[in-house]
C-alpha positions in Angstrom: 27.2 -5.6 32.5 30.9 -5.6 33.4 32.5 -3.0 31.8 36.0 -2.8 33.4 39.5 -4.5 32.5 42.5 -4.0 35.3 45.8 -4.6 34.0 48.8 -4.9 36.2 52.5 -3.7 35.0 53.9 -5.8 38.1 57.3 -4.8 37.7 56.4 -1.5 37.9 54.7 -1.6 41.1 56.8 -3.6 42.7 59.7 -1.0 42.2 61.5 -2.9 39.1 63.8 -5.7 39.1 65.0 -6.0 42.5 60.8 -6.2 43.1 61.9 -3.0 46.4 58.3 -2.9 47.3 57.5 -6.5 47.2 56.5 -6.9 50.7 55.1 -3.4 51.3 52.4 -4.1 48.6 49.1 -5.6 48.9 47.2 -6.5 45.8 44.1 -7.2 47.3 44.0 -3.4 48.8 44.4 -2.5 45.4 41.3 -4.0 44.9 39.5 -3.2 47.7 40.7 0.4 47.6 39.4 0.3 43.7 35.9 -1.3 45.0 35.2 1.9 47.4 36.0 4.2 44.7 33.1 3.1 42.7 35.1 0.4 40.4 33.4 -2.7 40.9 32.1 -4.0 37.4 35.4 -5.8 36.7 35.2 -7.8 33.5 39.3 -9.0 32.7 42.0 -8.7 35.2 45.1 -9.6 33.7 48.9 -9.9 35.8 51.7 -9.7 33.5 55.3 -11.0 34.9 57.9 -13.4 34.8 55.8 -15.7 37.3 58.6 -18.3 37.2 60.7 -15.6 39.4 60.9 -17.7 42.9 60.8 -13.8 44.3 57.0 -13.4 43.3 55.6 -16.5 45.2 54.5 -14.8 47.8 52.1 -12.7 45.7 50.7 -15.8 43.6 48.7 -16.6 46.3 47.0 -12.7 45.9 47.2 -13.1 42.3 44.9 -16.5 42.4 42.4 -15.4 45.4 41.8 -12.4 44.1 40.5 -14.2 40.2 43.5 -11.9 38.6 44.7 -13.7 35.3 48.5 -14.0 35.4 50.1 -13.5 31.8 53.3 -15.3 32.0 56.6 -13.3 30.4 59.8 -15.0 30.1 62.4 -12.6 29.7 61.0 -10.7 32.1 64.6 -9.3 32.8 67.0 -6.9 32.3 68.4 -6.5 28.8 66.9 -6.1 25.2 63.9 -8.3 26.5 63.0 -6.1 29.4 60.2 -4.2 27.9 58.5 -7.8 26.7 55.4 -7.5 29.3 55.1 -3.8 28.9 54.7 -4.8 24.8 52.4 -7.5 25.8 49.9 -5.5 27.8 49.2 -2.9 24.8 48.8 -5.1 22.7 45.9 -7.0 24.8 44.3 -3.3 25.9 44.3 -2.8 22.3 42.5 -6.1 21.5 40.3 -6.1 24.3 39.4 -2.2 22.7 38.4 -3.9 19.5 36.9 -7.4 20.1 35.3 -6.4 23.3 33.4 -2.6 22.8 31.5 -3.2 26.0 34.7 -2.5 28.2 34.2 1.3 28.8 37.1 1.5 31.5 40.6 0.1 31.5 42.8 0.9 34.7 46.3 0.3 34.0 48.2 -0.2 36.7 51.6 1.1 36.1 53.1 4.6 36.5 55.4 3.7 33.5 55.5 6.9 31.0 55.8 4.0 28.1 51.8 3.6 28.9 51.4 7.6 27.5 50.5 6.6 24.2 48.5 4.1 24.9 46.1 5.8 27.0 45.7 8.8 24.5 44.7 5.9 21.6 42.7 4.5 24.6 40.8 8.2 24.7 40.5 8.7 21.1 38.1 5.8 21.6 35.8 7.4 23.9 37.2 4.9 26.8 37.4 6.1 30.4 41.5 5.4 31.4 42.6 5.6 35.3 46.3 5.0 36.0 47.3 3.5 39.6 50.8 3.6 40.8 52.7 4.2 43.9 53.6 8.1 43.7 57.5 8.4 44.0 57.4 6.1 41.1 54.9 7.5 38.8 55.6 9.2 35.3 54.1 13.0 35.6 52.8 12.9 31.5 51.4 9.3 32.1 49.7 10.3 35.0 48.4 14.2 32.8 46.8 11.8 30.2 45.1 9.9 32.6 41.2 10.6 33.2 42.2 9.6 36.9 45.2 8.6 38.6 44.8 7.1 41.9 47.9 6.9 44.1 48.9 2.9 46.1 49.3 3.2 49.9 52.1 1.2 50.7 51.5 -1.0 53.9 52.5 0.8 57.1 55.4 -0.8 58.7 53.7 -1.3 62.1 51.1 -3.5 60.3 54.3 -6.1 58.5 55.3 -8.1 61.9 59.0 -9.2 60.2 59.3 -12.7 62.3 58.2 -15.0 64.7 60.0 -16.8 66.8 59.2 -21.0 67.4 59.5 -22.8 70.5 62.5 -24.8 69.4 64.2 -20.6 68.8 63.7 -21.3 65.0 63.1 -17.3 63.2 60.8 -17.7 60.4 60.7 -14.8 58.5 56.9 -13.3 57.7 58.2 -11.7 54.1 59.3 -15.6 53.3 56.1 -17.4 54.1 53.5 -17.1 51.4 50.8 -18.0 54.2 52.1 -16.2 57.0 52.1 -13.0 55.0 48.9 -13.2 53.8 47.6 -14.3 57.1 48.8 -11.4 59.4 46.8 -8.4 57.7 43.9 -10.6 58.5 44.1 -12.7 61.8 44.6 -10.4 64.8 47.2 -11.3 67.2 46.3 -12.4 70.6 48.0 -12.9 74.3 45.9 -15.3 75.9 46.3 -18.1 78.4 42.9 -19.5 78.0 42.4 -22.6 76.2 39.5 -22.2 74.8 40.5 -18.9 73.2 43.9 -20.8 71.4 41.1 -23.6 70.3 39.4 -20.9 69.1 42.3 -19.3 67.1 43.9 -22.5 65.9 40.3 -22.7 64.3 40.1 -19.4 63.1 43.8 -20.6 61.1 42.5 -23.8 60.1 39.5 -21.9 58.3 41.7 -18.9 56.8 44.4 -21.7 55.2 41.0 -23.7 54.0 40.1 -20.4 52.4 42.7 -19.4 51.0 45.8 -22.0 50.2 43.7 -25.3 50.3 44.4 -26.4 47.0 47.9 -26.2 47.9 47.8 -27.9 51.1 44.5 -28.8 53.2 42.9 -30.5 50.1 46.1 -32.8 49.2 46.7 -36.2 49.7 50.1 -34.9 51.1 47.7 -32.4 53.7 49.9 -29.9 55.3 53.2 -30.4 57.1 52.5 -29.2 60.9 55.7 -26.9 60.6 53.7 -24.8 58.2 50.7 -24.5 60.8 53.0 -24.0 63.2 54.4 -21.0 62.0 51.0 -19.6 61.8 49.9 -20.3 65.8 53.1 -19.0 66.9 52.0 -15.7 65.0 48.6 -15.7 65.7 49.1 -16.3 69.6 51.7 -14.3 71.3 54.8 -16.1 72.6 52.8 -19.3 72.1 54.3 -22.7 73.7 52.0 -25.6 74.0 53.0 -26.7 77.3 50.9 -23.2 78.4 48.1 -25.4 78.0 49.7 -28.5 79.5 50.7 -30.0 76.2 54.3 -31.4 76.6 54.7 -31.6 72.8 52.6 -29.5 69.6 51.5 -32.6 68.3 49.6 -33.7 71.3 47.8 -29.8 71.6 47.0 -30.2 67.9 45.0 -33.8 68.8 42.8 -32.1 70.7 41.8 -28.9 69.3 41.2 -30.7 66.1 38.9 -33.3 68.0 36.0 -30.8 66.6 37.0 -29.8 63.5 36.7 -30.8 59.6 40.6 -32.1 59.9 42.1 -34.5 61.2 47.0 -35.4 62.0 48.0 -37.8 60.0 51.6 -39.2 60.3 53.8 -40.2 57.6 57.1 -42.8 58.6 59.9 -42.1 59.5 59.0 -38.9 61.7 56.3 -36.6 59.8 53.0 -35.1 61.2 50.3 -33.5 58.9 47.3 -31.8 58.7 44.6 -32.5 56.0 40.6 -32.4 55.7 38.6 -35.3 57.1 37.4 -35.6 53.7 40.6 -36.3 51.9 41.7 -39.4 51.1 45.1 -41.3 52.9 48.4 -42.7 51.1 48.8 -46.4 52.1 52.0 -45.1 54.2 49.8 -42.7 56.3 48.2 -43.8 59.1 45.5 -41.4 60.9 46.6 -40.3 64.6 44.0 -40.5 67.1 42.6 -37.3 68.9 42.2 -36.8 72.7 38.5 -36.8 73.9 39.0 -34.6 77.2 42.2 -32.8 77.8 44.9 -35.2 79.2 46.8 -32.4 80.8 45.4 -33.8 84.6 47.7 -37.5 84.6 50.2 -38.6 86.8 52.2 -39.3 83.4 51.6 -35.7 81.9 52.4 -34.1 84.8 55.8 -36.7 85.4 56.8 -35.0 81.6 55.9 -31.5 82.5 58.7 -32.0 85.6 60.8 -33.2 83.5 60.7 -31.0 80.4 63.2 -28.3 79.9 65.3 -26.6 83.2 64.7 -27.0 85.8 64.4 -30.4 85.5 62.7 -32.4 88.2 63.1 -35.8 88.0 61.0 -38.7 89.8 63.3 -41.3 90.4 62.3 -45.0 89.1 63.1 -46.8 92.1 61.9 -45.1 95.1 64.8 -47.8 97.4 67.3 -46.3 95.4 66.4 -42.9 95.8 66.3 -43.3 99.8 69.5 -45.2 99.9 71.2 -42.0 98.2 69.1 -39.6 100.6 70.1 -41.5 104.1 73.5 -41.7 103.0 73.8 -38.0 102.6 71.6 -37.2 105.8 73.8 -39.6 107.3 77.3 -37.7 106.4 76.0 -34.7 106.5 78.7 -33.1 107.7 80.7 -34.1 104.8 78.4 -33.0 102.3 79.5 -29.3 102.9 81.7 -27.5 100.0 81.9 -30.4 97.6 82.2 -30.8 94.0 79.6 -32.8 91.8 82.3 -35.4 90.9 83.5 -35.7 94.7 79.4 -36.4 95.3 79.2 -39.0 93.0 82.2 -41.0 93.7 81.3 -40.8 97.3 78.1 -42.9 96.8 79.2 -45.1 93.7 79.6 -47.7 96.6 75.5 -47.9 96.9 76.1 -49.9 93.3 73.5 -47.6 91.6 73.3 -47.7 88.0 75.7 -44.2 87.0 72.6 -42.5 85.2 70.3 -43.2 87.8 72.6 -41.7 90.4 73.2 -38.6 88.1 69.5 -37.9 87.5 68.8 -37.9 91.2 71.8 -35.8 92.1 70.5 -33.1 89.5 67.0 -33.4 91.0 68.7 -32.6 94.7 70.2 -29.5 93.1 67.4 -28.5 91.0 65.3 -28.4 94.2 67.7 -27.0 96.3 68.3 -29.5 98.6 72.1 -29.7 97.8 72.7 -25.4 97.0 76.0 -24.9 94.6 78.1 -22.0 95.9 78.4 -20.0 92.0 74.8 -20.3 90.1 76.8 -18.6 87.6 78.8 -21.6 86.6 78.0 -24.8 85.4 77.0 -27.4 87.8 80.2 -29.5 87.5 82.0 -26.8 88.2 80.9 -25.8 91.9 81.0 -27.0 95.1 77.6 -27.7 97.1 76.6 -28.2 100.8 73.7 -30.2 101.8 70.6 -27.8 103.0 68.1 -30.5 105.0 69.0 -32.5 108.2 65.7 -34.8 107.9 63.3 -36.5 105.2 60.3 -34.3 106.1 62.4 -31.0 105.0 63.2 -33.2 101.7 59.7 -33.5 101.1 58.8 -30.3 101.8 61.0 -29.1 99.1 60.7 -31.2 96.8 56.8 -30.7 97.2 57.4 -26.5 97.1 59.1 -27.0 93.8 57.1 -29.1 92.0 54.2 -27.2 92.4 56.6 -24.2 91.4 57.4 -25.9 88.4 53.9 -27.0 87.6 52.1 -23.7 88.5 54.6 -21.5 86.2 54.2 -24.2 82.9 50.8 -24.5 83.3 49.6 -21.1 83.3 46.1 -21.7 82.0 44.4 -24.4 84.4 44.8 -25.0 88.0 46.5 -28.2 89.3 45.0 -31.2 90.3 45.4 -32.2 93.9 44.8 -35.8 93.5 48.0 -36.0 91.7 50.1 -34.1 92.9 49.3 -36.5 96.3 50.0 -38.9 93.8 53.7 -37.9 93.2 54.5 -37.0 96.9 53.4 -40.4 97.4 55.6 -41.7 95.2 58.3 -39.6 96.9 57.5 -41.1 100.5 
């Protein structure tokens, strides 16, 4: 039979009301810690706190995965009030001592001298009493009455990342994240540029947020927003980006490493991606998102959005006629193209009656692949001078070519590029 009842003082061990130790405390090594020590039989575990206190949400998520019962206690602050949970739990050990004779050991877990006299009535009764407490905050006659005291290991530092960092530079911090903080003491960090390691980990998420948070999220008609998982695969793979694995954008990595999964992205108008179980039902306003098959990394189109996703960006100009009208005319004036300012190089082709955006995107792709080298790389582009570097279309190629597969080869780090389309964009150069 069970014979043990756990009760938690959880302003106490979380270092009063400014809750000091709130992030350097884990419940559930409490309980593990308790487990190897021989105290397994657990009958009642009871949490008493103010659990309205936005400050303890990240420890609700212990509190319910590990079964603990939380005793709600308003005024569960300072002031006349502020013993009301200490009250509360002596009064329940003292009923659970008379309605329930087969509980032979109650662990209090406190290091509050208030709990004295209750462990010595505790005693009289022939019941075993163990305190638990962290040790710079435990009272030395609580602890003397005690048949065992056992001492709470805070967290080492080194094992609390504090933040991680999102590709659009966002800092989410671990300590504010109910999921994150309970996930990094369990999912190990990894550096890899293999995808079928991330596929691997985003599964490895998937199942631990299942386990642990899915009546919150997973098993909703809502499902998850993908910021939340997102937070998680940044922290669970090092300096993650999606584009490692030739996915321009998050959304398009997460339709395929779901493709074999129990879940399935959702979106939601105006602008809302989700994650919820195959199983659970849709709103009206939802519609399901379909998931890639094969990866779609190897397209002429993929690859076009790679090139022209974040700096340097290479652009592949629309209208090939265009483009060569603006490359013979500098070839053709060379000489004049030496030392001159962005605005000077515009004006001087503005009578090739080129739409202005058009004529801009190709005059950043000439600089971007230093065909047309600015004289201070420390300044902004509109503020130097440049000189044309090539004297024929085959040395334009050429460089274009060398820095496309530049740019593909360092964003693409995982897979090796496709020939066949890279041909396919030369061609569309010549």
């Amino acid at each position: 039979m069970k014979n043990i009842a756990i009760l938690f003082d959880i302003e106490n061990i979380l270092g009063g009301y400014s809750f000091k130790y709130l992030y350097d405390i884990s419940l559930k090594d409490i309980i593990k810690d308790l487990h190897q020590k021989g105290y397994e039989n657990i009958a009642i575990q009871r949490a008493y706190a103010d659990w309205s206190n936005i400050k303890l949400n990240s420890i609700k998520w212990d509190i319910a995965k590990l079964g603990i019962e939380p005793i709600q206690m308003y005024g569960f602050s300072k002031g006349a009030t502020k013993n009301a949970s200490d009250i509360q739990l002596v009064i329940d050990a003292l009923e659970i001592l008379h309605t329930k004779p087969f509980i032979e050991t109650f662990i209090i877990v406190s290091g509050d001298g208030g709990f004295t006299s209750l462990a010595k009535k505790l005693s009289e009764y022939g019941k075993k009493v163990v305190g638990l407490a962290l040790k710079n905050s435990t009272n030395d006659i609580f602890k003397s009455v005690c048949d065992e005291f056992i001492y709470i290991e805070k967290l080492k530092k080194d094992e609390i990342p504090q933040s991680v960092v999102l590709d659009n530079n966002k800092l989410i911090h671990i300590k504010n994240d109910p999921i994150l903080k309970d996930m990094v003491l369990s999912i190990k960090q990894t550096d890899t540029q293999s995808l079928e390691v991330a596929v691997d980990k985003v599964q490895k998420i998937l199942r631990f947020i299942e386990a642990h948070h899915s009546g919150k999220y997973l098993l909703s008609r809502d499902g998850m927003n993908i910021s939340i998982f997102a937070s998680a695969l940044h922290y669970s793979i090092k300096d993650f980006k999606s584009i490692r694995f030739g996915f321009v954008k998050l959304v398009d990595f997460l339709r395929y490493v779901l493709k074999d999964t129990n879940f399935k992205l959702i979106y939601k108008e105006p602008s809302e991606f989700r994650i919820l179980k195959k199983s659970s039902e849709l709103y009206s306003f939802m519609n399901i998102e379909p998931l890639f098959e094969s990866i779609p990394t190897h397209s002429f189109e993929n690859y076009k959005t790679i090139l022209s996703h974040s700096r340097p960006t290479i652009y592949i100009p629309e209208n090939k006629d265009e483009f060569y009208l603006i490359i013979e005319r500098l070839i053709r004036n060379r000489e004049y193209y030496n030392l001159i300012s962005f605005g000077e190089i515009i004006d001087s082709l503005i009578s090739l009656d080129i739409d202005e955006i058009k004529l801009n995107k190709t005059i950043h792709l000439l600089i971007n692949t230093g065909i047309l080298v600015g004289d201070q790389s420390s300044i902004i582009i509109k503020e130097q001078n440049f000189s044309l570097s090539i004297s024929s279309i085959e040395q334009l190629l050429s460089k274009i070519e060398k820095n496309i597969i530049n740019k593909l080869t360092s964003t693409i780090e995982t897979q090796e590029l496709h020939s066949d389309i890279l041909n396919e964009i030369m061609d569309y150069f010549q």
